[in-house]
C-alpha positions, 0 to 999 in steps of 0.5 A: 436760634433754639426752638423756642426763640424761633417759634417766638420770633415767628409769632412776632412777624404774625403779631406784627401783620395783625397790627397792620390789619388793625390799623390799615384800611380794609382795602390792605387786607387781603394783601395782608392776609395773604403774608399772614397765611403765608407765615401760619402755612410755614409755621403750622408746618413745622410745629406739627411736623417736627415741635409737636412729636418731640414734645410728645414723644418725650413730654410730661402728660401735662405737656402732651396735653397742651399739644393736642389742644394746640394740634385742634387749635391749628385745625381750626386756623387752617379751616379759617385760612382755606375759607379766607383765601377762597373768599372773593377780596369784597366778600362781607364774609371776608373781614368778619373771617379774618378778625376771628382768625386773629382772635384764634391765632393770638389765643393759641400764640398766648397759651404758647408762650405762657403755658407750653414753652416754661414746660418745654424749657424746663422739660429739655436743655438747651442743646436739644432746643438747639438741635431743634430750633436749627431742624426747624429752620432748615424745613422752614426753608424746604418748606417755603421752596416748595410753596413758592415751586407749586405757586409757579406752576 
């Protein structure tokens, strides 16, 4: 899987939790928020640690923009993230929190797909996407071992 569809596919297991939010009773939130933090921990991860530095290191200035727009984006939903999961499941802080978290994150996720990634596409070929994409996968894995290792300890 390239870069992209990658990155794709993990917006739509995120876009797919937030219609559960959406839809569910408040009591299912918190479970739900723990699986949406889970997938924003991974993919933050691997965007800033490998996307992130391809696309600058090798991007137009347009590009490169758009990625440190993205990188205060991330900061911003992490924030989000370090306060939800810190706030006690019946907090009346809890629900407004975690509508805003979906605003943000949908908001990063449609400059994403309609903004960066044409310019990525057209900025590299295929097999660099590819070679990406498959990097990307492999510090997901790393990455989900070792938070599930620090969880069990």
């Amino acid at each position: 899987m390239n870069a992209i569809e990658l990155l794709k596919a993990d917006h739509d297991v995120v876009a797919d939790l937030f219609k559960k939010v959406e839809s569910g009773n408040e009591s299912e939130h918190p479970a739900i928020f723990k699986k949406i933090k889970a997938e924003l921990d991974v993919h933050t991860h691997i965007e800033e640690t490998i996307f992130y530095p391809k696309l600058k290191a090798e991007g137009s200035k347009e590009l490169v923009d758009i990625v440190l727009e993205g990188i205060e984006e991330h900061r911003q939903v992490k924030m989000f993230l370090r306060e939800l999961d810190a706030l006690a499941d019946d907090s009346e802080k809890f629900e407004p929190k975690l509508m805003v978290l979906i605003e943000d994150v949908e908001h990063h996720v449609k400059e994403e797909e309609n903004e960066m990634f044409p310019l990525v596409k057209s900025r590299f070929d295929s097999a660099v996407l590819d070679e990406l994409g498959a990097e990307m996968e492999a510090e997901k894995k790393n990455f989900r071992q070792s938070q599930a290792a620090t969880a069990g300890k």
